[in-house]
DOLUMDREN-31673 format. One line per field, with one value per residue (C-alpha): x, y, z. Coordinates in nm, 2 decimals, always signed. Layout:
! residues N
c1 (X,...) $
c2 (Y,...) $
c3 (Z,...) $
END
This chain:
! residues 482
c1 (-0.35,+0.02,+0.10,+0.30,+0.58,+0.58,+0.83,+0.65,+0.93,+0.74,+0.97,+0.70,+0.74,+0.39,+0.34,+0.08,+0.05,+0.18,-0.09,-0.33,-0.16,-0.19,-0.56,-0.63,-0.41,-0.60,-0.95,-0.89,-0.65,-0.69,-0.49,-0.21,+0.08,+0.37,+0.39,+0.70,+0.70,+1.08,+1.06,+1.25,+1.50,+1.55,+1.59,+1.91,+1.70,+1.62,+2.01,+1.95,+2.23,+2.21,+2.13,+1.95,+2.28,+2.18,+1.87,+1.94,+1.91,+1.54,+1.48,+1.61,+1.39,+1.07,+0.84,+0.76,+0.88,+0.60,+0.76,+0.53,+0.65,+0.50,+0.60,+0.85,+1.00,+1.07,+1.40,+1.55,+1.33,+1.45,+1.81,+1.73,+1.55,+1.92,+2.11,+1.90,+1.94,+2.33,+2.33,+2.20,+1.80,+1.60,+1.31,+0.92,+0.86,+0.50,+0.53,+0.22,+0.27,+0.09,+0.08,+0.29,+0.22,+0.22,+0.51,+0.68,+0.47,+0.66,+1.00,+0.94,+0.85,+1.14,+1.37,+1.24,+0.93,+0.71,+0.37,+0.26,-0.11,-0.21,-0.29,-0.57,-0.51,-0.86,-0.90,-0.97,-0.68,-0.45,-0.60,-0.59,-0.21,-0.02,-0.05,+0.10,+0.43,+0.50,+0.57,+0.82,+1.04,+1.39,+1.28,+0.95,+1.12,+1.39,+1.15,+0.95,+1.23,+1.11,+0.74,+0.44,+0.59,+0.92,+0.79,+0.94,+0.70,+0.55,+0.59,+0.22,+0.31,-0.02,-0.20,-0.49,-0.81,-0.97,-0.63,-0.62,-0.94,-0.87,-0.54,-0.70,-0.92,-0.59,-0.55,-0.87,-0.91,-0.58,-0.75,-1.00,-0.95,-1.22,-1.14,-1.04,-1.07,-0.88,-0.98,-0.81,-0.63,-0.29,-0.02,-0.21,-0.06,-0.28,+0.00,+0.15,-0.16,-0.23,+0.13,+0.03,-0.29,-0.04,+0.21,+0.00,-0.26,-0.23,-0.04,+0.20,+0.52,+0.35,+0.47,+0.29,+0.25,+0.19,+0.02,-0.02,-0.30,-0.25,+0.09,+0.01,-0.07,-0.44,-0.39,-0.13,-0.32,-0.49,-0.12,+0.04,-0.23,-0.23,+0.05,+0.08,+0.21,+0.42,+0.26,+0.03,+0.10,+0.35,+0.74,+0.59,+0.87,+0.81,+0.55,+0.55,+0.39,+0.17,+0.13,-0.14,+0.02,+0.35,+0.14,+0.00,-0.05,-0.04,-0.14,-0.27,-0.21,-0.41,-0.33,-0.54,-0.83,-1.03,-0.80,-0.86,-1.03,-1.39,-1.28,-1.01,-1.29,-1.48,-1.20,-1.10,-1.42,-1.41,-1.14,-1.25,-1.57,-1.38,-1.00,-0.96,-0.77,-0.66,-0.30,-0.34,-0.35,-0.40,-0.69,-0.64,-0.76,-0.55,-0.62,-0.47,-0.54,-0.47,-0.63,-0.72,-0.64,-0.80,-0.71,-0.84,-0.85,-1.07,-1.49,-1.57,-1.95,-1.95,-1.75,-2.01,-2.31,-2.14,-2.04,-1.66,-1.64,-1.85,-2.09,-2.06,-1.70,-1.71,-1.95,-1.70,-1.34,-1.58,-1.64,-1.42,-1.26,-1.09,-1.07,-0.72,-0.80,-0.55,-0.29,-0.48,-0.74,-0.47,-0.25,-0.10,+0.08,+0.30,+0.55,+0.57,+0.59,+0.84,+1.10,+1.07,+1.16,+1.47,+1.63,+1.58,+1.73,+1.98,+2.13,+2.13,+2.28,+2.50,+2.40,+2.44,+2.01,+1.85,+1.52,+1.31,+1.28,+0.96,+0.93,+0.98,+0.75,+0.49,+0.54,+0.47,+0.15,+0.00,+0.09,-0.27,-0.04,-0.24,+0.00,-0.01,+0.22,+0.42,+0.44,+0.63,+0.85,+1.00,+1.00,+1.17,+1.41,+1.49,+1.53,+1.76,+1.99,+1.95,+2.08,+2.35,+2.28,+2.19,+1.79,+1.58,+1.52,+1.23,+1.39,+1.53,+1.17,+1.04,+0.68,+0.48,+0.18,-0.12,-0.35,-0.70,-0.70,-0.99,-1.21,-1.34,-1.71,-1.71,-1.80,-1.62,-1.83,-1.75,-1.37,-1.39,-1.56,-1.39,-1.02,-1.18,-1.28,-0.95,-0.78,-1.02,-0.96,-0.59,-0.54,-0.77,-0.59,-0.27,-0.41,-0.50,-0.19,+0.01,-0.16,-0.23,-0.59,-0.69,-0.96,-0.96,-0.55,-0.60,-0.88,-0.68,-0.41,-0.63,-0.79,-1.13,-1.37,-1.37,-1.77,-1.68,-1.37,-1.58,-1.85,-1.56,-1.44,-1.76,-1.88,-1.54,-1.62,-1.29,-1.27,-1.04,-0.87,-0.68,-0.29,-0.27,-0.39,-0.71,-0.86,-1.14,-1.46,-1.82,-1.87,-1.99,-2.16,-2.04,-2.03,-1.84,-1.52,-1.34) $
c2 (-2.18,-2.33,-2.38,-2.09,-2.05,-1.79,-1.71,-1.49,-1.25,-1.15,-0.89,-0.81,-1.00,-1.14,-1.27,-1.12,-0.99,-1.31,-1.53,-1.25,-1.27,-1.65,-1.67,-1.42,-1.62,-1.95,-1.76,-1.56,-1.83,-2.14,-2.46,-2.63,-2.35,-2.41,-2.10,-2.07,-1.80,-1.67,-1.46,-1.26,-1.50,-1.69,-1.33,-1.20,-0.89,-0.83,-0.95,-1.28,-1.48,-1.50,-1.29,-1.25,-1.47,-1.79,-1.75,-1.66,-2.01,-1.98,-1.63,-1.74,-2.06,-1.88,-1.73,-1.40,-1.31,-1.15,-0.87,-0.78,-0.49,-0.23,+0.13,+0.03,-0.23,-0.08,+0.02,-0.33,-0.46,-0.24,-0.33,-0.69,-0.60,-0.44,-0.72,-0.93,-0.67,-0.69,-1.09,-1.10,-1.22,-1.01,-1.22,-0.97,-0.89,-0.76,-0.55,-0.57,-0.27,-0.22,+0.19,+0.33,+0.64,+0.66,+0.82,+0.55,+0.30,+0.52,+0.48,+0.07,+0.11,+0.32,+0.09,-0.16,-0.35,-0.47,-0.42,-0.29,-0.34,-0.19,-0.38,-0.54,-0.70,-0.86,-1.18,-1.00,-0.82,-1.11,-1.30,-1.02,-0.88,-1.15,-1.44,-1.23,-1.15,-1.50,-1.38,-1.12,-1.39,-1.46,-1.83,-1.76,-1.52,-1.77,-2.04,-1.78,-1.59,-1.71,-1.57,-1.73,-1.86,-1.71,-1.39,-1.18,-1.12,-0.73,-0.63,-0.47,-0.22,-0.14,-0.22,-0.02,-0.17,+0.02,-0.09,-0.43,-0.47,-0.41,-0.61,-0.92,-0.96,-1.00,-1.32,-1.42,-1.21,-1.31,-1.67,-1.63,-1.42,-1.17,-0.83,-0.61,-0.19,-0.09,+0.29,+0.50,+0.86,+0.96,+0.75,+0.52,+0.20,+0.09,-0.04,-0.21,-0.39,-0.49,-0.63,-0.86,-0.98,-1.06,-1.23,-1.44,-1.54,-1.81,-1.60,-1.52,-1.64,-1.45,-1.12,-0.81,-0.52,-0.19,+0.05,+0.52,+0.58,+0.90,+0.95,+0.81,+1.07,+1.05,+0.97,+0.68,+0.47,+0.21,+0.22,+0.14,-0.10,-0.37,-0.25,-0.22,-0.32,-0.19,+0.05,+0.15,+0.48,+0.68,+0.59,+0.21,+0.08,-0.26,-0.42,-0.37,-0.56,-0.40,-0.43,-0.67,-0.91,-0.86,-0.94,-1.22,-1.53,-1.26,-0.94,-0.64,-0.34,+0.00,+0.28,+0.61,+0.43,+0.72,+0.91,+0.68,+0.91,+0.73,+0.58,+0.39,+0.29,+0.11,-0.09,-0.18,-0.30,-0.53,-0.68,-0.72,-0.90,-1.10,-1.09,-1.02,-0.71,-0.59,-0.40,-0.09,-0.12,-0.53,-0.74,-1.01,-1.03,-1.15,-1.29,-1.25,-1.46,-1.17,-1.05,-0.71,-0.49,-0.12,+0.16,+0.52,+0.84,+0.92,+0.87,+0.65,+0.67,+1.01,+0.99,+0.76,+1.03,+1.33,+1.10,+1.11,+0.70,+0.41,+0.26,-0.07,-0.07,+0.05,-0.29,-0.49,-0.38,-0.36,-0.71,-0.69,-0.43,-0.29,+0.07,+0.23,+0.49,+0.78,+0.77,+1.05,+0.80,+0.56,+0.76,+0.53,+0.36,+0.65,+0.52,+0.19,+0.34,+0.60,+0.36,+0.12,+0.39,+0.50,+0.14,+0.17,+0.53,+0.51,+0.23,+0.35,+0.70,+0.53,+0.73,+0.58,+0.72,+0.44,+0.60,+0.89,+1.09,+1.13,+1.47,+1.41,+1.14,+1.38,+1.63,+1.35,+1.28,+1.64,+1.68,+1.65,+1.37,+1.47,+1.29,+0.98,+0.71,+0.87,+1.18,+1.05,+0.84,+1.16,+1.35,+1.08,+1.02,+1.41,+1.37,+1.12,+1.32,+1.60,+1.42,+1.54,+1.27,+0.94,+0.98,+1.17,+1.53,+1.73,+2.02,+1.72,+1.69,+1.95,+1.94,+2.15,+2.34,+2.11,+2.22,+2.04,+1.95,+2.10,+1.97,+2.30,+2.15,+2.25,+2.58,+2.80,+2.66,+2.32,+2.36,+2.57,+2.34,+2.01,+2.23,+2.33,+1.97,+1.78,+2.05,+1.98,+1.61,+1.62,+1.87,+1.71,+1.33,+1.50,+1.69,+1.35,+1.18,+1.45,+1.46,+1.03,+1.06,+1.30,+1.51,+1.79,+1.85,+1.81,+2.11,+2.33,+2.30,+2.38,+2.68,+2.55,+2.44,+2.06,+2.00,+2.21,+2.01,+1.68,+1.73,+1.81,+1.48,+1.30,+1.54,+1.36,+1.03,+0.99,+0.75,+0.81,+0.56,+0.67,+0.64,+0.46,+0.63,+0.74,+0.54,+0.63,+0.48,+0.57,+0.85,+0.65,+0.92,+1.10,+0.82,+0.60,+0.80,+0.79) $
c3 (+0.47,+0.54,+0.89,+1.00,+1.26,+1.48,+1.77,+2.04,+2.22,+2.56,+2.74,+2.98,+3.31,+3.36,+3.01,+2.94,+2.58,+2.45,+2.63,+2.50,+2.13,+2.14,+2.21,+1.93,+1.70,+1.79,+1.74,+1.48,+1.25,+1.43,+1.56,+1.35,+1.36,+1.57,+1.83,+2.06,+2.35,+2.46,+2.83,+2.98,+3.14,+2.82,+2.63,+2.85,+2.97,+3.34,+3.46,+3.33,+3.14,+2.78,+2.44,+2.08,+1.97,+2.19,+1.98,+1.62,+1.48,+1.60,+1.48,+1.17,+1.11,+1.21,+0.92,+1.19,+1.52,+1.78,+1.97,+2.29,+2.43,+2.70,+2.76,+3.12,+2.87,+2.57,+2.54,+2.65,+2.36,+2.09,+2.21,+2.11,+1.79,+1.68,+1.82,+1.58,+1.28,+1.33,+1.33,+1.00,+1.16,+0.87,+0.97,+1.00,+1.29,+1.41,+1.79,+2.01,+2.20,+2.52,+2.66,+2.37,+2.19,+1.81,+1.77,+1.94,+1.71,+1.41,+1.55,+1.55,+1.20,+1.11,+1.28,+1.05,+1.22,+0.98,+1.14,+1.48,+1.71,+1.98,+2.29,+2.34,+2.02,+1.83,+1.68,+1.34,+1.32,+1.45,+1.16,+0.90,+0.94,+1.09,+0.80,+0.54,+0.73,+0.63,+0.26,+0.35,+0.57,+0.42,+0.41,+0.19,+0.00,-0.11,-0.19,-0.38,-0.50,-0.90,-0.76,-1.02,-1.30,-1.31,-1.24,-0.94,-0.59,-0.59,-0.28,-0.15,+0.13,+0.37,+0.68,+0.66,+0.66,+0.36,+0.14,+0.28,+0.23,-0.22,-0.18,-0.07,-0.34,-0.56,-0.55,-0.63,-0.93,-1.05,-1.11,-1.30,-1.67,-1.66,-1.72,-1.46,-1.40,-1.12,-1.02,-0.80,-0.77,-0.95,-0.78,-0.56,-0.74,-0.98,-1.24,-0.88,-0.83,-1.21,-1.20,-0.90,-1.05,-1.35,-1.22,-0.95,-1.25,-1.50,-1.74,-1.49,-1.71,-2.05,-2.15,-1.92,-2.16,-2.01,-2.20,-2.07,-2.32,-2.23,-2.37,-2.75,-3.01,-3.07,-3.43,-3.36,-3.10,-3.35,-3.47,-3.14,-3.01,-3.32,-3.55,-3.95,-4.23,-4.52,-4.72,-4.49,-4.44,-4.59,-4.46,-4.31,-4.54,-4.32,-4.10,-3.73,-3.49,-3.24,-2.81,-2.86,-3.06,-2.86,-2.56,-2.69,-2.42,-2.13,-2.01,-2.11,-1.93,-2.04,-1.81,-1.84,-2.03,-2.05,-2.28,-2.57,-2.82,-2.93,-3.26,-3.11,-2.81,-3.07,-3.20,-2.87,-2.78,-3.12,-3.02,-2.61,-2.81,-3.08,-2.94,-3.35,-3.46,-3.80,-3.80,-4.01,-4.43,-4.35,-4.51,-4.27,-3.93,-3.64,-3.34,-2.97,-2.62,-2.40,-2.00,-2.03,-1.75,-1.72,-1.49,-1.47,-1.20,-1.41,-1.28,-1.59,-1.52,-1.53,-1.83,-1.98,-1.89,-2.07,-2.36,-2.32,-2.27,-2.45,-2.23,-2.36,-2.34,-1.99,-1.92,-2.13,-1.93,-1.56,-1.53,-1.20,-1.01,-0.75,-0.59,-0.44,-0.19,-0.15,+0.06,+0.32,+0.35,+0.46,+0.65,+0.95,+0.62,+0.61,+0.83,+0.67,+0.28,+0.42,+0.57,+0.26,+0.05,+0.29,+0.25,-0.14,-0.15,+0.06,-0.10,-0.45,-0.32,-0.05,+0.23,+0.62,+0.66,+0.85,+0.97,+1.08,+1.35,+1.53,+1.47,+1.08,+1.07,+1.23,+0.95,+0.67,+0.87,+0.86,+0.46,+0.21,-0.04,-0.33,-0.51,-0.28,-0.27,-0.59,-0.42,-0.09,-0.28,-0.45,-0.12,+0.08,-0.21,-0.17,+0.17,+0.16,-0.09,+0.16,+0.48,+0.67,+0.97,+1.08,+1.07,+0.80,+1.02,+0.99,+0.76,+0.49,+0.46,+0.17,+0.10,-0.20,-0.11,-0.15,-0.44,-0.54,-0.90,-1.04,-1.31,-1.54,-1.49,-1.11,-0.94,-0.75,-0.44,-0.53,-0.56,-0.21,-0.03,-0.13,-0.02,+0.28,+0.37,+0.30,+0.51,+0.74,+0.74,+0.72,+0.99,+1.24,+1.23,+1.26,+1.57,+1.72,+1.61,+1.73,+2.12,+2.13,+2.04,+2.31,+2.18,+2.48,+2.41,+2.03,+2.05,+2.23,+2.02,+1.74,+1.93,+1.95,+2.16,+2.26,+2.07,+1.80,+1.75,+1.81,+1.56,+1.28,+1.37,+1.35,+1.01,+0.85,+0.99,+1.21,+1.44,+1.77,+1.93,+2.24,+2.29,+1.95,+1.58,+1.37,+1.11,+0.90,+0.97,+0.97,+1.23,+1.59,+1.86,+2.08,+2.38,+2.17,+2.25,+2.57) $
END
């Protein structure tokens, strides 16, 4: 790892969140970063002389700035953070918060915070969302600005653990030229993360060639995939070249794998075994160096069991792979997602929107996104047409009623149960979210008894942490929970 350097803004008097934030950045990344710590005297706040300006040559040569903030404290801290906006400093900066509530966590976001802990702040999670801030500094971003090979950077918005988790292993798959099947629901970013693994792999100057399966007539994917020549068919007055041979020396993209009809399976997986095609009406076999990259909602398995998709070809494009989870698995990204869309929407409608309210962040939080990450794009993006003020307000805000997609194989009882359990899910962390992780307050909101109310939160395996957010873990008992 490249040394790193970080400037640690302490506004709390006795220093200590930054002496806390150091020791987990020494345990959980180690020595050989350079780590500064401003206080309040040197930040202007408290009557002291001075001001972010005295300090905007630093801020700017840093790769991250370290705001710890507590709850007495916050508002002269947020001051600075605009000052610093205003003067140009677009440098990441992660707040370590110390007795603020979620909401307030939302607003940092909003105002355009890159990340957020609570306090006390682990080792692990120092070591696990710190480090990449470093990408998404001005500085990094300019010496990167070409990406891998010419190629642009992607950005990868998340901090959950269960979508960190996937988006680490990018890089490492993106090495190597195995096929890859990247799984995950409708709009969770699959084509995102096959575009990273692209462009950060050896081919990452070679042509990426995106593919919907899905959207090609069943009787012109042969066609599509590796071309013809003239005569073939009736009106192929002249040969055309196909996606694999335009894609030759890079990347193969096939979207919605699973709606490849059989016939066209089997070719595929010739050319997976042989990378040799043969364009339609041709004698002559080609041949393509191409990475082959596979995504599906789809459960290819189960596909495979009822005979829909080729075994073997599921082995051949399965050699890696990586799993999105939906966006209500993932839900304290909201904010994040949200606000990145805001700066991209408000721009190309040039509209003065420059965050969310609490209250309308709170009404993204307690929607089912069975859409996901697709879905709040288009409902910030009509938000941000709707406007009429400074922040997005709740009413901008237009959700659709949630609906299950069903698959005509399940019961009644089946489809029931599995909308009964993500409203379930999706109520309950908004309950917490809503009252700071407080089950007794959360429960009688929801009108229930406090055990009642715990065991839904264990039977969805929710895991409460107090005066900050839920996350979804494996359920822990009963004692585990303040």
């Amino acid at each position: 790892m490249e040394p790193s350097n970080l400037l640690i803004l302490d506004f709390c008097p006795t220093l200590q969140l930054s002496l806390e934030f150091t020791r987990a950045w020494l345990d959980g990344v180690g020595p050989g970063h350079e780590l500064a710590v401003l206080t309040p005297p040197d930040l202007g706040v408290d009557g002291h002389p001075g001001g972010p300006s005295r300090f905007c040559s630093s801020c700017h040569d840093a790769d991250a700035l370290v705001f710890c903030v507590s709850a007495a404290n916050q508002e002269k801290a947020i001051a600075f953070f605009a000052t610093l906006r205003q003067e140009g400093c677009l440098v990441p900066v992660f707040v370590v918060g110390l007795g603020l509530k979620p909401l307030e966590f939302s607003d940092w976001i909003c105002r355009g915070a890159a990340d957020f802990a609570l306090a006390p702040i682990s080792a692990a999670e120092v070591a696990a969302r710190v480090p990449r801030l470093k990408f998404e500094s001005p500085r990094t971003r300019r010496a990167n600005s070409a990406g891998v090979g010419g190629a642009p950077s992607i950005p990868m918005i998340g901090s959950s653990p269960s979508f960190l988790a996937e988006i680490a292993r990018i890089p490492r798959i993106a090495q190597c030229d195995a096929s890859v099947l990247i799984l995950g629901e409708t709009g969770t970013g699959k084509e995102l993360c096959a575009r990273s693994i692209h462009h950060l792999g050896l081919r990452g100057n070679k042509p990426f060639a995106p593919v919907n399966c899905g959207a090609i007539p069943l009787e012109l994917v042969e066609n599509e995939l590796f071309g013809h020549v003239a005569g073939a068919y009736t009106g192929a007055t002249g040969s055309a070249e196909g996606i694999v041979q335009s894609a030759d020396g890079g990347t193969l993209f096939l979207d919605e794998v699973d709606c490849l009809p059989l016939a066209s399976q089997v070719k595929l997986l010739r050319f997976l075994q042989t990378r040799e095609f043969r364009p339609v009406g041709s004698p002559r076999l080609h041949r393509a160096d191409i990475r082959i990259i596979a995504a599906s909602n789809a459960d290819l398995s189960a596909a495979v069991q009822n005979g829909r998709f080729r075994q073997d070809l599921y082995y051949r494009l399965n050699v890696l792979s990586l799993r999105l989870p939906p966006l209500r698995d993932r839900i304290e990204d909201i904010p994040a997602l949200a606000c990145n869309f805001l700066e991209r929407f408000a721009e190309q409608y040039r509209k003065a929107v420059r965050g969310f309210t609490p209250e309308a962040i709170q009404r993204l939080f307690q929607h089912d996104w069975p859409g996901n990450v697709r879905e709040l794009e288009n409902v910030v993006e009509r938000a941000t047409v709707n406007a009429e003020h400074s922040r997005i307000q709740p009413d901008d805000i237009s959700l659709q009623t949630s609906q299950v997609p069903s698959d005509a194989t399940d019961s009644f009882r089946v489809l029931k149960a599995r909308t009964v359990s993500r409203f379930e899910r999706s109520y309950i962390q908004g309950l917490l979210l809503a009252h700071d992780g407080n089950i007794s307050r959360a429960a009688r909101a929801a009108r229930k008894n406090r055990r009642a109310f715990w065991e839904l939160i264990r039977k969805h395996g929710i895991t409460v942490r107090p005066g900050y957010s839920t996350e979804t873990q494996q359920p822990r008992t009963e004692s585990s929970v303040e």
